[in-house]
Structure formats: structure tokens, C-alpha cells
C-alpha positions in Angstrom: 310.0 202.8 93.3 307.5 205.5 93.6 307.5 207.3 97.1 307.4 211.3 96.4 304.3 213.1 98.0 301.2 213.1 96.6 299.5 215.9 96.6 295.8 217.0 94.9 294.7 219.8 92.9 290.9 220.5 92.0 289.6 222.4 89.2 285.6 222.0 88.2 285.4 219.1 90.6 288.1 217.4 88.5 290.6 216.5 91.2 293.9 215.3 89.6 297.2 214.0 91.6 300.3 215.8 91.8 303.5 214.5 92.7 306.0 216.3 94.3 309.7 216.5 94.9 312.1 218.4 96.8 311.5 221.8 99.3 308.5 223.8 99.6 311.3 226.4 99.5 313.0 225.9 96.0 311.8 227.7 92.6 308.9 226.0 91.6 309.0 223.9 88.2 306.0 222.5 86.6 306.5 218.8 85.0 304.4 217.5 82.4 303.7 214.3 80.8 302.5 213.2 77.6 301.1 210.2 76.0 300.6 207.2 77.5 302.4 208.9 80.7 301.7 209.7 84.5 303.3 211.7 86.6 305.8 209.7 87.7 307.4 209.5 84.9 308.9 212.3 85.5 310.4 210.5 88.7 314.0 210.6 88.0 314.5 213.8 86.4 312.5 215.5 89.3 314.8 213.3 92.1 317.7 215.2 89.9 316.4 218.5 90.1 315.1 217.9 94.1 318.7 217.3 94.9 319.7 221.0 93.4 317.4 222.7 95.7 314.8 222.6 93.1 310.6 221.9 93.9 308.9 219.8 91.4 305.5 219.1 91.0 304.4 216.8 88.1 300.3 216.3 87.5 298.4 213.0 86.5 297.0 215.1 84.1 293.6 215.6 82.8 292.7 211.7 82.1 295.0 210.1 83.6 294.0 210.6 87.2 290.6 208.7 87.9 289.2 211.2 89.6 289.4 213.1 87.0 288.1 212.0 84.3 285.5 213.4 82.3 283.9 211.7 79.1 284.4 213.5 75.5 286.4 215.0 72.9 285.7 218.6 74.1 287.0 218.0 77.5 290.2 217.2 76.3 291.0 220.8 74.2 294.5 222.1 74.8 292.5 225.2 76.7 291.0 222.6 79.2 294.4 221.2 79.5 296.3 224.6 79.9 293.8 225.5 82.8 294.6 222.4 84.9 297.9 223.2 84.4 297.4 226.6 86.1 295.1 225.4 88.7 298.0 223.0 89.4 300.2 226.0 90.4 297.5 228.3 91.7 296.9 225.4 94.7 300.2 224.5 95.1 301.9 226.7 94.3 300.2 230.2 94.6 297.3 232.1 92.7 299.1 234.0 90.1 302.2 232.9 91.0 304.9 231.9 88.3 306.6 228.8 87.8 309.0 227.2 85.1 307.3 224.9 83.1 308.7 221.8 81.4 306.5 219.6 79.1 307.6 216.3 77.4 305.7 214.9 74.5 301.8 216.2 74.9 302.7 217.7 77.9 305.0 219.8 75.8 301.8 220.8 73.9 300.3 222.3 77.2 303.5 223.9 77.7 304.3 226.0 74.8 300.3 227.0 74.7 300.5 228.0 78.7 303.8 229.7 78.0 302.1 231.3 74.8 299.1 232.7 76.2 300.2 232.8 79.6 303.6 234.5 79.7 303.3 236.4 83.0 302.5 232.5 84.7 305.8 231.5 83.3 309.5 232.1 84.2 311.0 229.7 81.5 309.7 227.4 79.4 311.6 223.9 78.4 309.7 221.6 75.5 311.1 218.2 75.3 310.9 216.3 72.1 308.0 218.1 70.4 307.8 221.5 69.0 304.9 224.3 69.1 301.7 223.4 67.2 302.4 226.3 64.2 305.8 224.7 63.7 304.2 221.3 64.0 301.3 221.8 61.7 304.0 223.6 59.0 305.8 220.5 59.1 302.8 218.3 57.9 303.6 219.8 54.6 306.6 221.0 54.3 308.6 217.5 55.2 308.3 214.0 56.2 305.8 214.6 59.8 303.1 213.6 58.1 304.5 210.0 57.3 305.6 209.9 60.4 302.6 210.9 62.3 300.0 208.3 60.8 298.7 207.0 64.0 297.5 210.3 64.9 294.7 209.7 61.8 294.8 206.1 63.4 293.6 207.2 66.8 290.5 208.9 65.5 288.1 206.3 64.5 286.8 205.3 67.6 287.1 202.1 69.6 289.6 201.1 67.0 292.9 201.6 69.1 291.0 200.6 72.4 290.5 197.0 70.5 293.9 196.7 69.3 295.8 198.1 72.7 293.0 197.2 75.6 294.2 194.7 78.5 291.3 192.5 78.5 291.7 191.9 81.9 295.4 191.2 82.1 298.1 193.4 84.0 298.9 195.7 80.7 298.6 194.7 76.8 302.1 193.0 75.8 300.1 194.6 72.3 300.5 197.7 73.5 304.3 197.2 75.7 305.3 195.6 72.4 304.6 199.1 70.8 306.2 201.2 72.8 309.3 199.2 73.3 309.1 199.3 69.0 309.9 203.3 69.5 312.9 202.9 72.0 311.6 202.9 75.3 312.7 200.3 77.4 311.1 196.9 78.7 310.3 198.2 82.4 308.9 201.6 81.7 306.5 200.0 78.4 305.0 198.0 80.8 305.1 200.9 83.5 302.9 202.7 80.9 300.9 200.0 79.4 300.0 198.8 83.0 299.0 202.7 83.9 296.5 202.7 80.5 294.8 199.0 82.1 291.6 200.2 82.7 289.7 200.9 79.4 288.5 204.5 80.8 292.2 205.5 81.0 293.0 204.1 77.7 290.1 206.1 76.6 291.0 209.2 77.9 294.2 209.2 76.9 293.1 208.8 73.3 290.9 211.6 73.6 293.7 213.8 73.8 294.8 213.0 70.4 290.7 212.9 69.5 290.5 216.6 70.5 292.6 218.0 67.7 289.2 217.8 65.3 287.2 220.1 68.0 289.7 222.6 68.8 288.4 225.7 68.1 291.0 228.5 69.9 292.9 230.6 67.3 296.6 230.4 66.7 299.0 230.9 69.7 301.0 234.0 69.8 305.0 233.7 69.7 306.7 232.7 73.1 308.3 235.8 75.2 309.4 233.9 77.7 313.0 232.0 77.8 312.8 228.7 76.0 314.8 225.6 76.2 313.9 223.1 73.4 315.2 219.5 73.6 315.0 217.3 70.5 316.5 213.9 70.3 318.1 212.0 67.1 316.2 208.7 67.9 313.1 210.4 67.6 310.6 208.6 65.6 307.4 210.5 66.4 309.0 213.9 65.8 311.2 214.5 62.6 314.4 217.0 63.0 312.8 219.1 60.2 310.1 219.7 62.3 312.4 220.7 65.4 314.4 222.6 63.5 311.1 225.1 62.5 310.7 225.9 66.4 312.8 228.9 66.8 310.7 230.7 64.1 308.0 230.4 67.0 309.8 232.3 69.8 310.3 235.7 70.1 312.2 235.7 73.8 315.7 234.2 74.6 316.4 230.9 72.8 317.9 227.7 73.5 318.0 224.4 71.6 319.5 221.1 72.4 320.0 217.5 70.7 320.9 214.5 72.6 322.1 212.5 70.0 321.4 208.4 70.4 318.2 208.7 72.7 314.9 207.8 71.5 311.6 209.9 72.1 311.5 208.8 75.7 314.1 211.5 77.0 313.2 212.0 80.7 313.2 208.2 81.1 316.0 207.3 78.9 318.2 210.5 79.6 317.3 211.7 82.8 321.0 213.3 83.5 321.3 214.9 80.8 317.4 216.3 80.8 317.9 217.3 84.7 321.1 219.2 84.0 319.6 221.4 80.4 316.5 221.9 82.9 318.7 223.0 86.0 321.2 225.3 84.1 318.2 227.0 81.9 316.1 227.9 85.4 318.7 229.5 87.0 319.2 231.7 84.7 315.8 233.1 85.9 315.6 231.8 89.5 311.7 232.7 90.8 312.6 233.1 94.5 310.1 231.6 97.0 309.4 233.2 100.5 310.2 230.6 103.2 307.3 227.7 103.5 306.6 228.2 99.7 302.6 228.0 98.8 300.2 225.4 98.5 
């Protein structure tokens, strides 16, 4: 069960929810999801990290949270995304304050751009499961991804996913459930994710993240300066090792990998001890101390 704070954070009249664990006086850490995610699925790696003095606060992002929802590709741009992710902290944390950031999945793809391009926002940086888009896109060639990564070509023709995934009325698609439980997530969190995506305007949005790659117009991220923490797991079947193994060639500052070996994609759900202690020990290595009362 669900009870952390809810909070809000508005950026362009785009008001997403933000939940929140732990004390306004612990070192902030910014938790974010990826696809078909919320928030809360961040739930028991957060509880973990709450409990070591650490404050979490983990973002419906951009799509996810009704209120805000905007319609089209170019809303959905990893630059639109990145910005939420800094008005997230600027509210609620504090304008211009830093924070470590932790990313799973697309959320990861926020991550290593906001780390990228926003180093003095960041403390450290931990990417779970995928790597940075340069070592992403060299992978498409250079080894299996693309094989791997067909649904992203899938996703593009539009309406065509919404018809085979949509709910039709019902509490979530057991089409959709049935697919995630295909790539090693487990019964109760599919349908926790398939019953978030119900309404067609989520499943939309959600999509449009993926739909966004073929208008991104922003050049090539710079190396990361900032610590890094990458986790990779061997039951990965959206991201091949090949492709983790290129990410260190796209970090300049301190570097850290680490594969948990028998867990699928779905790491901070299936592995959330193992996540919340990598996080834990990786942060304090680079506390950011917080005056008493914190921000927001």
C-alpha cells in the first residue's frame, strides 16, 4: 500500500505529483520512472532509503500525471522531460539546489541527460538498467540492441499499440499485464502498471515518449562529470550487456558499475535491497547536507 506524501510541482501549468519519503532534513535524491511506470514504483526502494535518513521524492512524470498531460510528440522531448525534472527540485527541493539523481528505465534517460547538461544540479548520478543515449545508439549497430529493441519501431505507427494494449473499459488489459509479466515482472506489479496506463490518454502519453525520439532535435550530450553509479541486470531483455558494457566510455567523472545477476529489467521492484543499498553507499560518498527544515 501506497501512503507516502503527495506532493505537487508546477512547471508551464503542467502540475505533476510527487511522492515523497523520509525527512525534510536528509540529502535530497531525485527518483525516476520509466515506461509504463508511476511514481510509486519507486515505493520500496525509497521506504529503504527513508529509513537511512535519506529524502526521496519520485515524480508522476510528464504523462503520467493527469494534470499534466499535454498532447503531442514534441511535448515529450528528453529537454521537456529534463526541465520537469528540475522544476521538481527547484519546488521541492530548492531553486538551484543539487540533488542525487536516480533514473530507472526512461527515467534513466532523463537522468544521464540532466546529469549531462546539468552537472552543477547534480551530486551523483545512478542509471538503472539503461545506459546513456550515445552508448545506446552505438549499440544499434555494433551488437544485438537493435533485435532486441523492435517495439521501439513498433510504438511509432500510431494508434497501433493503443489497439493492441488499451483496456476497453476494463480495470487494466490482461493484453498488456500479459506482456509485461513476458519480461520478468511479476503478477502484482503488471497489473499495478497496466491498471495505471487504463485510461487511453495515459496510454497515449506514455507512448509518446517513445514517439518523441523522431522529433528530437538537441545535439549530442556531453560526457558525465558527476559520480555515476550504473546498474545493469543479467535478466535484462530490453537492454543487452553489450550495450551496458559501452557506458563507461560516456563518463568522464568517478565510475561505478554494478550487475545483479538473476533479476529481470524491473530492478527497483524485483531488487529493491539490493537497488536501495548501491544507491545508499554511492550518495554518501557525496552527502549534499541540507539546513534544518530542508526546502520546498
Amino acid at each position: 500500500m501506497h501512503d507516502a506524501p503527495v506532493r505537487t510541482a508546477t512547471r508551464l501549468g503542467l502540475i505533476c505529483d510527487v511522492h515523497e519519503h523520509g525527512s525534510l532534513d536528509g540529502d535530497p535524491v531525485l527518483l525516476l520512472h520509466g515506461f509504463p511506470q508511476r511514481g510509486t514504483s519507486w515505493d520500496a526502494v525509497a521506504s529503504r532509503l527513508a529509513s537511512r535518513g535519506l529524502r526521496t521524492l519520485a515524480p508522476d512524470q510528464r504523462g503520467y500525471s493527469p494534470r499534466a498531460r499535454p498532447v503531442g510528440r514534441g511535448a515529450y522531448t528528453l529537454t521537456a522531460l529534463t526541465a520537469d525534472a528540475l522544476a521538481v527540485v527547484d519546488e521541492l527541493v530548492g531553486p538551484g539546489e543539487r540533488v542525487h539523481v536516480v533514473g530507472h528505465d526512461w527515467g534513466a534517460s532523463v537522468a544521464w541527460r540532466l546529469a549531462a547538461r546539468h552537472p552543477d544540479r547534480v551530486a551523483t548520478l545512478t542509471a538503472v538498467s539503461v545506459p546513456p543515449a550515445a552508448a545506446y545508439a552505438r549499440s544499434l549497430v555494433t551488437t544485438r540492441q537493435a533485435f532486441v529493441s523492435w517495439y521501439v519501431l513498433a510504438v511509432q505507427v500510431p494508434g497501433l499499440v493503443e489497439r493492441l494494449l488499451g483496456a476497453r473499459g476494463r480495470p487494466f488489459s490482461p493484453v498488456f499485464a500479459g506482456m509485461l509479466r513476458r519480461t520478468g515482472q511479476s503478477r502484482d506489479a503488471a497489473e499495478r502498471d497496466a491498471a495505471g496506463l487504463a485510461d487511453p490518454a495515459a496510454l497515449t502519453a506514455a507512448l509518446t515518449w517513445y514517439r518523441a525520439l523522431a522529433v528530437e532535435r538537441s545535439a549530442a550530450d556531453p560526457p558525465v562529470r558527476v559520480p555515476t553509479l550504473f546498474v545493469w541486470s543479467d535478466g535484462d531483455v530490453a537492454v543487452t550487456r553489450q550495450a551496458a558494457e559501452l557506458t563507461h566510455h560516456h563518463v568522464t567523472g568517478p565510475f561505478r558499475y554494478a550487475e545483479l545477476r538473476g533479476v529481470s529489467h524491473w530492478i527497483p521492484d524485483e531488487a529493491p535491497d539490493d537497488l536501495a543499498e548501491l544507491i545508499a553507499d554511492h550518495v554518501g560518498a557525496a552527502a549534499v547536507r541540507r539546513p534544518p527544515g530542508g526546502g520546498g
